[in-house]
N, CA, C and O of each residue as an XYZ file, in Angstrom:
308
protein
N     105.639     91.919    117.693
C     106.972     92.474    117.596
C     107.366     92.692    116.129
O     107.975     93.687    115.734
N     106.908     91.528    115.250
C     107.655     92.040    113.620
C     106.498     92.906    113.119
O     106.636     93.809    112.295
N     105.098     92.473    113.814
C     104.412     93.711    112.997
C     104.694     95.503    113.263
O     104.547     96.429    112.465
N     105.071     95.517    114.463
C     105.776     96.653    114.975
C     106.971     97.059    114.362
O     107.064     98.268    114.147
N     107.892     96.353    114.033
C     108.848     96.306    113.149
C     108.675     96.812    111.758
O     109.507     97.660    111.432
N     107.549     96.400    110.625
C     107.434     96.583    109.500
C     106.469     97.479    109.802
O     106.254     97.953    108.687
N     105.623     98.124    110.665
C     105.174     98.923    110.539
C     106.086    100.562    110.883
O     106.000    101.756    110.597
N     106.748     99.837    111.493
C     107.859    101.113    111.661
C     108.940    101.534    110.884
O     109.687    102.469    111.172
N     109.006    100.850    109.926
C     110.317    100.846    108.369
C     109.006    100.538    107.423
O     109.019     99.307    107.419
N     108.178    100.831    106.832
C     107.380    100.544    105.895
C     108.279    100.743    104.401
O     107.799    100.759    103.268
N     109.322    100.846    104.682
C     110.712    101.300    103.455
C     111.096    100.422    102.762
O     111.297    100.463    101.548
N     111.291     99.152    103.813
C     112.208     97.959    103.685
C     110.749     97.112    102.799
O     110.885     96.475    101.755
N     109.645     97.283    103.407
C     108.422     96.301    102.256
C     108.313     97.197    100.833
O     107.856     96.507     99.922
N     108.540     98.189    100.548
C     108.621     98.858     99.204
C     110.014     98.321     99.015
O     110.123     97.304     98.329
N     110.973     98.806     99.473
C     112.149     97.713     98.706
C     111.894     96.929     98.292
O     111.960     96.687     97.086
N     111.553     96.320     99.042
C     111.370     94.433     98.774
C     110.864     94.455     97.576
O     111.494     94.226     96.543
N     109.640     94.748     97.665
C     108.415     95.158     96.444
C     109.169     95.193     94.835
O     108.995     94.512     93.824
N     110.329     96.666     95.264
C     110.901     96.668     93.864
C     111.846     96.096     93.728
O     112.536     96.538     92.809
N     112.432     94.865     94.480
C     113.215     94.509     93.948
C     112.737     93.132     93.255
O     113.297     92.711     92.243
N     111.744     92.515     93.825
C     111.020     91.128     93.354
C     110.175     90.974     92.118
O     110.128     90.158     91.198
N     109.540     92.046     92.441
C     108.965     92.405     91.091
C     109.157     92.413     89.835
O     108.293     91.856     89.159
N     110.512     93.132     89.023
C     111.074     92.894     87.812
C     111.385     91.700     87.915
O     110.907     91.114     86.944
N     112.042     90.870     88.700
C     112.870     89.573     88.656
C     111.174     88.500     87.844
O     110.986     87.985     86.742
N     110.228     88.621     89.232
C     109.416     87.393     89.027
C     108.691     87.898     87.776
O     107.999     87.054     87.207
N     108.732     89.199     87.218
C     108.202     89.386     85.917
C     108.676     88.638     84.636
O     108.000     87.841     83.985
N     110.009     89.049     84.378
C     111.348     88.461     83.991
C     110.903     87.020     83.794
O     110.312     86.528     82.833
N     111.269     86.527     84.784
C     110.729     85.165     85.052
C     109.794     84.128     84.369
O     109.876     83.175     83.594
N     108.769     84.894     85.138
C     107.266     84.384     84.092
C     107.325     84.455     82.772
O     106.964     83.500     82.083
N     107.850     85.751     82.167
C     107.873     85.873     81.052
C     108.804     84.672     80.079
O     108.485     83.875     79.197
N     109.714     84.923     80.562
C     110.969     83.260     80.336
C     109.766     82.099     80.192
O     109.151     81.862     79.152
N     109.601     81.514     81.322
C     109.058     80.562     81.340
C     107.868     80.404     80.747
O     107.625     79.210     80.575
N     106.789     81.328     80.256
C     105.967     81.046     79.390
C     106.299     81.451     77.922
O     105.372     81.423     77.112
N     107.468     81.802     77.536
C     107.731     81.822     76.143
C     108.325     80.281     76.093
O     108.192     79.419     75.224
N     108.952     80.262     77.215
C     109.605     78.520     76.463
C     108.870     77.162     77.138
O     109.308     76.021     77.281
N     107.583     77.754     77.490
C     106.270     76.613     77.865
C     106.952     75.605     78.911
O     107.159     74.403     78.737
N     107.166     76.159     79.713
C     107.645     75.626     81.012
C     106.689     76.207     82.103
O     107.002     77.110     82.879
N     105.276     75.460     82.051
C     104.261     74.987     82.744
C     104.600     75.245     84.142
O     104.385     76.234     84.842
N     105.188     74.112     84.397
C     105.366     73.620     85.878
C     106.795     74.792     86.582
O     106.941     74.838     87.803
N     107.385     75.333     85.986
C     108.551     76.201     86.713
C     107.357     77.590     86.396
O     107.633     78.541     87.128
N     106.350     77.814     85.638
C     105.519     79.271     85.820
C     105.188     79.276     86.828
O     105.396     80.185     87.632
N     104.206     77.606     87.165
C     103.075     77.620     88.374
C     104.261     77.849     89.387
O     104.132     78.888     90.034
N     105.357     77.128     89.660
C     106.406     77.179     90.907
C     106.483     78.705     90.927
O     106.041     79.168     91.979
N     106.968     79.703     89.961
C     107.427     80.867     89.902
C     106.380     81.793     90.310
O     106.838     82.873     90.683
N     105.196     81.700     90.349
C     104.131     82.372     90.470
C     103.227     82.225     91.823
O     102.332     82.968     92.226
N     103.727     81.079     92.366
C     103.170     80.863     93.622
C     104.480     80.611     94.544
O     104.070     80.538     95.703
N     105.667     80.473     94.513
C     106.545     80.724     95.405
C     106.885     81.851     95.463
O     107.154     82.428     94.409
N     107.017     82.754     97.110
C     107.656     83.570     96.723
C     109.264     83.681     97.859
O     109.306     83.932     99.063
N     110.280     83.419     97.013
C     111.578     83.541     97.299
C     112.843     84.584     97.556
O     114.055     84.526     97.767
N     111.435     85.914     97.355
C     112.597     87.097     97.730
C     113.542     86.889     96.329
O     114.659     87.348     96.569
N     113.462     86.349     94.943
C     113.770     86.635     93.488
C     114.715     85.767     93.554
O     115.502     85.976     92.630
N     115.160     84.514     94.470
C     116.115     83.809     94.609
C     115.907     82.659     93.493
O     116.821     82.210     92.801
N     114.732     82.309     93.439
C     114.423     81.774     92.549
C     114.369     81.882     91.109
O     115.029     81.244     90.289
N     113.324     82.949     90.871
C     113.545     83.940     89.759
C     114.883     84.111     89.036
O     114.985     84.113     87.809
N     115.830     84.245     89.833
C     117.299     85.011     89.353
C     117.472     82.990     88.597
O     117.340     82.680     87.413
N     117.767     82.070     89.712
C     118.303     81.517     89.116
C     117.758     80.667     88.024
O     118.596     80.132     87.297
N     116.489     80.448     87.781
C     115.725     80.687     86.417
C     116.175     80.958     85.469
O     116.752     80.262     84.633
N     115.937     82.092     85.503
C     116.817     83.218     84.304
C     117.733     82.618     83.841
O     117.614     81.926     82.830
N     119.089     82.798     84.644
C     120.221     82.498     84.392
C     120.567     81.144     84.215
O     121.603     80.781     83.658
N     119.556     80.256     84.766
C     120.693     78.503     84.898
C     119.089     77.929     84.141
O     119.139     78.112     82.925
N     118.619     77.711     84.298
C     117.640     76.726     84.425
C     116.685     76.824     82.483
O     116.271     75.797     81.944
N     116.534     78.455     81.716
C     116.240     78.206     81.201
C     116.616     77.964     79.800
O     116.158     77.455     78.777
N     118.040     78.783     80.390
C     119.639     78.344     79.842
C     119.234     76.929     78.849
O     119.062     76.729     77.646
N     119.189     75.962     80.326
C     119.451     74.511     80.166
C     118.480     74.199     79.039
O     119.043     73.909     77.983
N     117.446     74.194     79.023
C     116.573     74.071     77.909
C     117.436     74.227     76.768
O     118.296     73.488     76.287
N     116.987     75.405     76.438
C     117.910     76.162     75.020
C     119.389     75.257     74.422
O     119.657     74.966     73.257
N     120.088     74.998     75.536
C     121.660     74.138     74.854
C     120.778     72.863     74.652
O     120.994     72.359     73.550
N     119.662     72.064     75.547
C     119.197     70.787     74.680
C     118.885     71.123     73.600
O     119.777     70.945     72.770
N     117.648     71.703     73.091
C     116.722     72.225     72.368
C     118.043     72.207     71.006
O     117.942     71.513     69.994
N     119.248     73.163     71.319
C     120.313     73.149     70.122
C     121.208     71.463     69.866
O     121.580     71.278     68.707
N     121.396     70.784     70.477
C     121.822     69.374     70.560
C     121.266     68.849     69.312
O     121.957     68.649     68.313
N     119.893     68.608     69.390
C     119.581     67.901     68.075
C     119.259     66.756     68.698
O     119.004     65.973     67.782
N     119.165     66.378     69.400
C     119.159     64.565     69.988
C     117.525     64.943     69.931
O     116.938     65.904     70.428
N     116.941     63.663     69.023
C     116.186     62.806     68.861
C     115.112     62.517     70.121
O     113.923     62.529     69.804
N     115.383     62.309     71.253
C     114.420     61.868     72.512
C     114.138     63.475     73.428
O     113.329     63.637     74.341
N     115.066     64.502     72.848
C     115.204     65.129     73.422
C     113.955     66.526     72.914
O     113.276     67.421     73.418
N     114.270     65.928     71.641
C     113.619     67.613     70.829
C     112.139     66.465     70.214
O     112.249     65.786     69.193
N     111.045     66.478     70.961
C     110.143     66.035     70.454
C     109.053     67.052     70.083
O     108.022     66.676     69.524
């Protein structure tokens, strides 16, 4: 039944396609400039429909960056 489905809108898997794509690019790219290992491998083998991805971007590598500016000692090794 869903293969009948996606074979009959083959539209909605090219959507998909372009919409995940820039995000988990995006993404990867983030996370291997600021050597975040373990959120690449997550980012690169989950795939979340960019739910993930997005909030990456926006929250997560964020968080880094305001430690990284702090200055604290245990933090910035």
């Amino acid at each position: 039944m869903i293969e009948q489905f996606f074979s009959q809108n083959q539209w909605i898997i090219l959507l998909l396609v372009v919409w995940v794509l820039p995000w988990k690019g995006v993404a990867l790219w983030k996370a291997a400039q600021l050597k975040d290992k373990w959120w690449f491998i997550a980012l690169l083998v989950l795939n979340t429909l960019a739910i993930l991805e997005i909030l990456y971007i926006f929250i997560f590598s964020k968080r880094k960056n305001w430690f990284q500016k702090l200055k604290l000692p245990f933090v910035n090794k």
